[in-house]
N, C-alpha and C positions, 0 to 999 in steps of 0.2 A: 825222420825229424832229428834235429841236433840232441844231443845230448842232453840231459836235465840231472841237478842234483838227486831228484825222487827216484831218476834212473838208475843211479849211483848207489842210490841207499839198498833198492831191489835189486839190485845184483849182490846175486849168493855169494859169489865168493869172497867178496872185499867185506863181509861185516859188520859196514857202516852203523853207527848210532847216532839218530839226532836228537841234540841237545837245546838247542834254539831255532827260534826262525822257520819252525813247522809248516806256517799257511808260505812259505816263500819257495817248496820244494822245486815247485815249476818251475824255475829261474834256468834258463839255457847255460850251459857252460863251454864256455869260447876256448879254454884251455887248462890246464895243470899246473900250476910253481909251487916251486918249495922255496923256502926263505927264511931266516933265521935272525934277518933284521930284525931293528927293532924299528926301524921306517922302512918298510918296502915300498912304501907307495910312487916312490918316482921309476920302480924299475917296471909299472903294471900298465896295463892298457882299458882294463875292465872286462869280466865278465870270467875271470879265472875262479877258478878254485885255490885257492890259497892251502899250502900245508906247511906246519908247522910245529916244533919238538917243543919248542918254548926255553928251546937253549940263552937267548939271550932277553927271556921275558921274565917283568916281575909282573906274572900273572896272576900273582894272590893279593896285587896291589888295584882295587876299584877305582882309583884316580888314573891311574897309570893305564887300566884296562880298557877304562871309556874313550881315553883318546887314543886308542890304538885301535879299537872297532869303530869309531869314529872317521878317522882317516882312510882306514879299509873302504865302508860302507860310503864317503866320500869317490874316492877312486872306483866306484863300480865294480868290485871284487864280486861276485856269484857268492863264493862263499865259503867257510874255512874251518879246516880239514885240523884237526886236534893229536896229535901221536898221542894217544895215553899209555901207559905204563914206562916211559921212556924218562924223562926228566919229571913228570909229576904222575902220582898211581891212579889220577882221576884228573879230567877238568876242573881247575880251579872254580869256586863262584863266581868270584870278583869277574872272571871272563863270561862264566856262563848269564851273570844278571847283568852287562855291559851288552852283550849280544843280543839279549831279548828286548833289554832297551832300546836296543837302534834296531830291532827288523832283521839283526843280520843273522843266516843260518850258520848253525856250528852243528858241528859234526864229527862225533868220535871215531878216532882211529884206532884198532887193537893194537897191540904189538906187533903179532904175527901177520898183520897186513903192512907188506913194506909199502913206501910211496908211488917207486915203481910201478907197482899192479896197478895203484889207481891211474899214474899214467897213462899206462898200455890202455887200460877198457875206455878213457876218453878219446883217445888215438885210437881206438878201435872205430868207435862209435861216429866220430866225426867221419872217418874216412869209409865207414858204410854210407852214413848218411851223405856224402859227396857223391858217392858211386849211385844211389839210388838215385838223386839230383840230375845223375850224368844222363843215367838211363834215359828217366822220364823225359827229359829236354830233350833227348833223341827220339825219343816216340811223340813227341810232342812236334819237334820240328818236321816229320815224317807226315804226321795228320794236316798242320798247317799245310805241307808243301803238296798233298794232294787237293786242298779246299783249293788253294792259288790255281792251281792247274786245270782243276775238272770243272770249278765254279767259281771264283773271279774271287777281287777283293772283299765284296761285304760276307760272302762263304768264311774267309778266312778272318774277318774282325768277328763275327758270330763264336767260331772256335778257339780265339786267342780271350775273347771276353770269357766265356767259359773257364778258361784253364786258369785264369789269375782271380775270377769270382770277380768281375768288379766289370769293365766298361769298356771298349773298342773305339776309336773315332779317325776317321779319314779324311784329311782336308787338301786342297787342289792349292796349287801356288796362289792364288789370291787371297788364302783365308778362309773360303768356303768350305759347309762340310759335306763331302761327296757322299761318304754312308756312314752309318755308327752302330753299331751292335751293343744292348738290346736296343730297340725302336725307341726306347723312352731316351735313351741316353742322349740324343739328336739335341735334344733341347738344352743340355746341359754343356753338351759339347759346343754349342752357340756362341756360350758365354764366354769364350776362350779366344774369340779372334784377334783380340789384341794381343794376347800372347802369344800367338801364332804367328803374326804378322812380326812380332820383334823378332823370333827364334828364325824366321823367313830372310831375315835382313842378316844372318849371320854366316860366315860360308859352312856349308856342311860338308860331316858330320855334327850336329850338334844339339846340347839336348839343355832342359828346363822341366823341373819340378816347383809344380805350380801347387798355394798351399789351400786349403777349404773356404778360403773366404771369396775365389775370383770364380768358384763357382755355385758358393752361393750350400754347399754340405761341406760335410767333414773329408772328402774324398782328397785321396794324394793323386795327385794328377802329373804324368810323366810327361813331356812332349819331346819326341825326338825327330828330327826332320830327315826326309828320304831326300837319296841323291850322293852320285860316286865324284862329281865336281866339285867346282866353286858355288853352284847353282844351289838352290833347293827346288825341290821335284814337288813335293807336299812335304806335309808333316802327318806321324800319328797319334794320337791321344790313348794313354793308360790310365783307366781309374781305379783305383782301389784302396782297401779302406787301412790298407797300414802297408811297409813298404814291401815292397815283392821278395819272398826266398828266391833259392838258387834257381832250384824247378821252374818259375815263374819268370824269372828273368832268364833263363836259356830262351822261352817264349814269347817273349820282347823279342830279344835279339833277332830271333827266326823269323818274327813277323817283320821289323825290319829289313832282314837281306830282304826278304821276300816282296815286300810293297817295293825297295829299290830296282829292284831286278826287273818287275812289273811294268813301273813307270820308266826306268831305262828301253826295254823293249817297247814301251810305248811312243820313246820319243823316236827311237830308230825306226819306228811304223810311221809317225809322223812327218820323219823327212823325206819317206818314199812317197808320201801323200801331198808333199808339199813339192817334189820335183813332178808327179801327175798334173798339181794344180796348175804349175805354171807352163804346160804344155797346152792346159783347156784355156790359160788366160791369152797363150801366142796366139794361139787359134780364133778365138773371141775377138781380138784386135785385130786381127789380119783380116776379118770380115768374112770367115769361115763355121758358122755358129753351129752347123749341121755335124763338120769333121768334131768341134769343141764337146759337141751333145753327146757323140757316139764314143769319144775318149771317157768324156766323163761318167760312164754308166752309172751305175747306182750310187756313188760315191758323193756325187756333185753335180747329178741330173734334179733330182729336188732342188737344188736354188737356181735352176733355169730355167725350172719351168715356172717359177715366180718371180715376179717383178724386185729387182734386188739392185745395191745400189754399190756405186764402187768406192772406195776410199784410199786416196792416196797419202801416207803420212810419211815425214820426214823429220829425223834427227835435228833438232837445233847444233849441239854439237859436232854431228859429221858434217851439217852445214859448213860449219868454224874449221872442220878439218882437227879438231881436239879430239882427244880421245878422255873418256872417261873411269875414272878407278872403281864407280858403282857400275850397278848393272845397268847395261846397253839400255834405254829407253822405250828403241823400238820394239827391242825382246820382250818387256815389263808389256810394252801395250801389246804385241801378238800373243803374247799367254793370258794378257786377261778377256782380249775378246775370246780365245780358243778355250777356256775357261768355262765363259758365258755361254757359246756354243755347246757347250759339252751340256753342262746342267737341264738347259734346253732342249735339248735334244735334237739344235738345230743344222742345217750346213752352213758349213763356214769354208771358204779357201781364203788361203795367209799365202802371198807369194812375196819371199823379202828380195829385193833388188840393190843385193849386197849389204853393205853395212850402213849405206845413207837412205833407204828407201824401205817401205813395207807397202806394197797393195793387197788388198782386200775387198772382197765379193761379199755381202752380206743380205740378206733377206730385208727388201724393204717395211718398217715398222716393226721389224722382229728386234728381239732384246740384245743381239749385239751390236747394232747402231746406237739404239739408246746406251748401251754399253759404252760406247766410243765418246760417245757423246758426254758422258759422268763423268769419263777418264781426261777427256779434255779439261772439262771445267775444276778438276782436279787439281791436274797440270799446268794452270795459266798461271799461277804464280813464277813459276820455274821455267816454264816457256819450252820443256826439255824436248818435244815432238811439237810440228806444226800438221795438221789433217786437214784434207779437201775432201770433201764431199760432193758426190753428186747425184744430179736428180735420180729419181725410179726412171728403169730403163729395162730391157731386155736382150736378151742376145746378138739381136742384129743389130743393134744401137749401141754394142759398148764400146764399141770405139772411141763416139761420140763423150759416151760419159766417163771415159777415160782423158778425154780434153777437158772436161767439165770439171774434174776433181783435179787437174794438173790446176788449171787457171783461180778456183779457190786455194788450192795450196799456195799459189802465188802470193794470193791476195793476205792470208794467213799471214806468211811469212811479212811482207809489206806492213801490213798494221801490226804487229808481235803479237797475233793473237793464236791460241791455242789450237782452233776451228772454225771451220768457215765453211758455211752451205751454198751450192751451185744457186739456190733459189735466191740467195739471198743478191747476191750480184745481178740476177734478172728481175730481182723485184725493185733494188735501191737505185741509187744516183750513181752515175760517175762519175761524179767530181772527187770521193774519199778513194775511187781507186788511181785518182794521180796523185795523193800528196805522198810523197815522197821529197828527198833532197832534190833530185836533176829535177823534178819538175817545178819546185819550188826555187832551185838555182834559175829556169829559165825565167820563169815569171818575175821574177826580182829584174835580171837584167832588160829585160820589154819594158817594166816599166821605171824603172828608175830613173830616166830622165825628166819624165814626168813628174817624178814628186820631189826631183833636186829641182824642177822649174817651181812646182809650187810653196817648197821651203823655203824661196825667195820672195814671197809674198808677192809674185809677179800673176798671181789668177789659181782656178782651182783644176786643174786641166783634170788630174784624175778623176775626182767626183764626176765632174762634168761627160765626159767618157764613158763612166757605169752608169748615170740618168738615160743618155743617148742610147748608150747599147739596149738598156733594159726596156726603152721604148721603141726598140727596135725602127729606130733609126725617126721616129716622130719626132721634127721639131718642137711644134709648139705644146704637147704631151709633156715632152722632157725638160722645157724650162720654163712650164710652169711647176714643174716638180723641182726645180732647181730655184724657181722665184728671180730670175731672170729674164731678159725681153730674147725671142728668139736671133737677132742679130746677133747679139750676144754670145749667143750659143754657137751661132756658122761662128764665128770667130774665132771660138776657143777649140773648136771641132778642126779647124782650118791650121791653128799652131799645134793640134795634135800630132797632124800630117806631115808639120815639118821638122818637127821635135824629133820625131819617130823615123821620117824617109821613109813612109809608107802609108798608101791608100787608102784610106774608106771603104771607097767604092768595094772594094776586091773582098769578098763572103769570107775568105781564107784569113785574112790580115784581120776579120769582124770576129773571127771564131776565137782564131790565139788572143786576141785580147780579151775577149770574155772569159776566157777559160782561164786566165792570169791573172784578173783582177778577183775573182771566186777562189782561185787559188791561193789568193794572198789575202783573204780574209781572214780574223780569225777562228778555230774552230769553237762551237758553240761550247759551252759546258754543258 
C-alpha cells in the first residue's frame, strides 16, 4: 500500500511528532515538498507532505496561521511537516491551534532529521509499493490468462471480479449481457445497456465511468469496450465500490487484452465459418441438398434438418451506390442476428454477397427471424436495409425460397418498406405490387385521352368504361349502375374504341384498362 503519514510517524528513524490532526494519520501521501513560501499553494497538486523551517512565516501570528492552514487544507496537502529547533525551539501555537482547527495533521520534525531522509523513506515507500503493484498485476494477468485459455470468458470475469472485490460483466455488440460474475450481478449489469449502447457507437478503444445512480447502488462502474478496429467487439463492465488501485487496474487492463484477443480470434473463426457457409448455400441452390448436408456437418446440419426460412437483405445505401461514414448497415443487422443466435444457442449461417447484399438461413419461428423482424421495424424510419423473406421451406426447396425472398425484397424496395414477407404477396392483391412510376406513367397515358374528352363536357367515357369493365362486360348491369339507358352505354363504349384505336373485343386491351383505371385511383388512407 501507498504510503501514510501514521507510516511516517512509525518509522524509527525519522522521529516524527504529532502535533495536530491525530484521527487523519491514515491520509496517503502522494509525495514530499519543501517550501518556504508563504503561498505555496499554486506550486501543489494535493496529497504532499508539506515541510517547512518557518523561514518566511509569522507563525506565532493566529490570523496569519489560519489562512495559511486554510489554503494548505484547501489545496489537498496530506500534511505538514514542522523543522523544530531551526528558526522556532518548538511549534508555535498560533500554528498548532490553526491546524487542529481545520483537520490538518502537523507534524514535528527534530533537527537532526534532515528533510532529505523524509524524502528517501517516501521514495522508498512509493517505489516498493509500485513494485509490489507490478508484481501482483503480473500474477494476476498470469491467472486471468490461464482462466481465458482453459475455461472461457465467464472463468475469467469470475477471477477479475474477485481481484478488484466488486463485479465482472460481458456484453455482445448489441448491448446484451453474455455472462457476469457473481450470478447476482447479471441483474445490475442489465441496467447499463444504454450506456453500453452509446460507448458501442464510439470507435474503439474507449471507455466510460458510470456513476451510482444508472445502477441504481453506490457502485463505480467502469465500461471499456473490446476491439483492435474501428468496430466494437463488446464491451466489459467493472464494479466497484471506490476507484481501482494500481494492482486492480493492471487487472482491468489484462482482462481487456484478454476478452479482445478472444473476440478477435472469434471473429477470424467466424469468417472461416462464414466462407463454409456459403459453400452449403452454393450447394443448396444449385439443388444439391445431400452434397450441402454432408459439407455442413455439425456446424449447420441442425438448421437442415428443420424447416427454416431464407432472408435476403439489402443496403438502402449500396442500393444508391453511397457509401456510408457510420457502420455498414448490413454489418449492424448480421451481428445482431449472429448475436441472437449465439444467446440462443441457435444455428445461424450469415452469407454476405459483398457489400450490397446479406443472405441468411434461419430456423423457422426461432428468435432470429423474430430478431430480423424487431430490427426491421426498427429501421423503417431510416430505411437503411430492405429484407425479403420467405416462406418455411427445406433443403430441396431453397432454391425456390431464394426466389421467394428475392421477389419480397423487390417488393420492399418498391413500397420503401423495411420488410416484407413471401406470404404476404401470395396472400394480397396485385394491384399494390404495380404502383410504382412506369406503371403509373403508363396508365396515365391509356387513359388520358379519355378524361381530355370528358373535361370537355362532351360525356363521361371514363366512369362509363370502369361501370362496364366491372360488370364485366353486362350491358344493362352496368347502366343501370350508371343510371343510363343501355344505348347509351353501346355509344359511349363505341367512342371509347375510337378515342383509344383499340378493341373491346380483345381480353388483352379489357385487362390493361382495368388494371389502369385501378391503378389510377387513389390509394385508400
Amino acid at each position: 500500500m501507498p504510503p501514510t503519514l501514521a507510516s511516517l510517524v512509525q518509522h524509527s528513524a525519522l522521529k516524527l511528532t504529532v502535533r495536530a490532526g491525530e484521527d487523519r494519520l491514515q491520509t496517503p501521501v502522494r509525495w514530499v515538498h519543501a517550501s518556504e513560501l508563504a503561498d505555496p499553494v499554486p506550486y501543489m497538486e494535493g496529497g504532499e507532505l508539506l515541510l517547512v523551517t518557518a523561514t518566511t512565516l509569522d507563525a506565532e501570528d493566529p490570523a496569519a496561521m489560519r489562512r495559511y492552514v486554510r489554503r494548505l487544507v484547501g489545496a489537498g496537502v496530506a500534511g505538514l511537516g514542522f523543522a523544530v529547533g531551526v528558526n522556532y525551539e518548538d511549534i508555535p501555537d498560533a500554528l498548532v491551534e490553526a491546524a487542529r482547527s481545520e483537520g490538518l495533521p502537523l507534524l514535528g520534525v527534530p533537527r537532526r532529521t534532515a528533510f532529505l531522509a523524509i524524502s528517501k523513506a517516501v521514495s522508498q515507500a512509493i517505489a516498493a509499493d509500485q513494485y509490489h503493484a507490478v508484481s501482483a498485476g503480473f500474477e494476476i494477468q498470469r491467472e486471468l490468462t490461464n482462466a481465458a485459455l482453459t475455461e472461457g470468458p465467464a472463468a475469467l470475469l469470475a477471477r477479475l471480479a474477485a481481484h478488484v472485490d466488486g463485479w465482472a460483466a460481458l456484453y455482445d455488440t448489441s448491448g446484451a449481457v453474455v455472462a457476469a460474475a457473481p450470478e447476482w450481478a447479471a441483474r445490475r449489469a442489465a441496467r447499463l445497456t444504454s450506456d453500453v449502447a452509446r460507448l458501442g457507437e464510439r470507435p474503439a478503444p474507449a471507455s466510460q465511468v458510470v456513476g451510482g445512480d444508472a445502477v441504481d447502488t453506490d457502485d463505480r462502474v467502469e465500461l471499456q469496450s473490446l476491439g483492435t478496429g474501428r468496430r466494437v467487439r463488446g464491451v466489459l463492465a467493472v464494479g466497484t465500490a471506490a476507484a481501482p488501485g494500481t494492482a486492480e487496474r493492471y487487472a482491468v487492463h489484462s482482462a481487456v487484452a484478454l476478452l479482445t484477443l478472444t473476440t478477435e480470434r472469434s471473429r477470424a473463426l467466424q469468417e472461416a465459418e462464414q466462407r463454409l457457409g456459403a459453400a452449403v448455400l452454393r450447394m443448396l441452390l444449385s439443388g444439391q441438398p445431400d452434397h450441402a448436408r454432408a459439407v455442413a456437418g455439425d456446424l449447420y446440419g441442425e438448421l437442415l434438418d428443420a424447416p427454416f426460412r431464407l432472408l435476403v437483405a439489402e443496403s438502402a445505401d449500396a442500393a444508391a451506390g453511397q457509401d456510408r461514414e457510420t457502420d455498414h448497415p448490413l454489418e449492424v443487422l448480421a451481428e445482431a442476428l449472429e448475436a441472437t443466435a449465439s444467446r440462443a444457442a441457435e444455428a445461424i449461417l450469415v452469407v454476405p454477397e459483398g457489400d450490397e447484399r446479406l443472405v441468411v438461413l434461419a430456423v423457422d419461428g426461432g428468435p432470429v427471424v423474430t430478431a430480423a423482424v424487431a430490427h426491421a421495424a426498427r429501421e423503417s424510419e431510416e430505411a437503411g436495409v430492405a429484407i425479403g423473406l420467405s416462406a418455411p421451406t427445406g433443403p430441396i426447396a431453397a432454391a425456390g425460397a431464394y426466389k421467394q425472398a428475392e421477389q419480397a425484397l423487390s417488393v420492399a424496395r418498391r413500397r420503401g418498406r423495411a420488410l416484407v414477407e413471401h406470404e404476404e404477396l401470395a396472400a394480397g392483391s396485385i394491384l399494390p405490387l404495380l404502383a410504382d412510376d412506369a406503371v403509373r406513367a403508363f396508365a396515365d397515358g391509356m387513359l388520358r385521352p379519355l378524361y381530355e374528352h370528358d373535361a370537355k363536357g362532351r360525356g363521361d367515357l371514363a366512369a362509363s368504361l370502369r361501370a362496364w369493365l366491372s360488370h364485366h362486360g353486362q350491358w344493362d348491369a352496368a347502366a343501370a349502375d350508371l343510371g343510363v339507358h343501355r344505348h347509351t352505354l353501346r355509344y359511349r363504349m363505341r367512342r371509347v374504341e375510337e378515342i383509344l384505336g383499340r378493341s373491346l373485343d380483345d381480353p388483352d386491351v379489357r385487362m390493361e384498362l382495368w388494371l389502369a383505371l385501378k391503378t389510377a385511383e387513389p390509394s385508400p388512407s
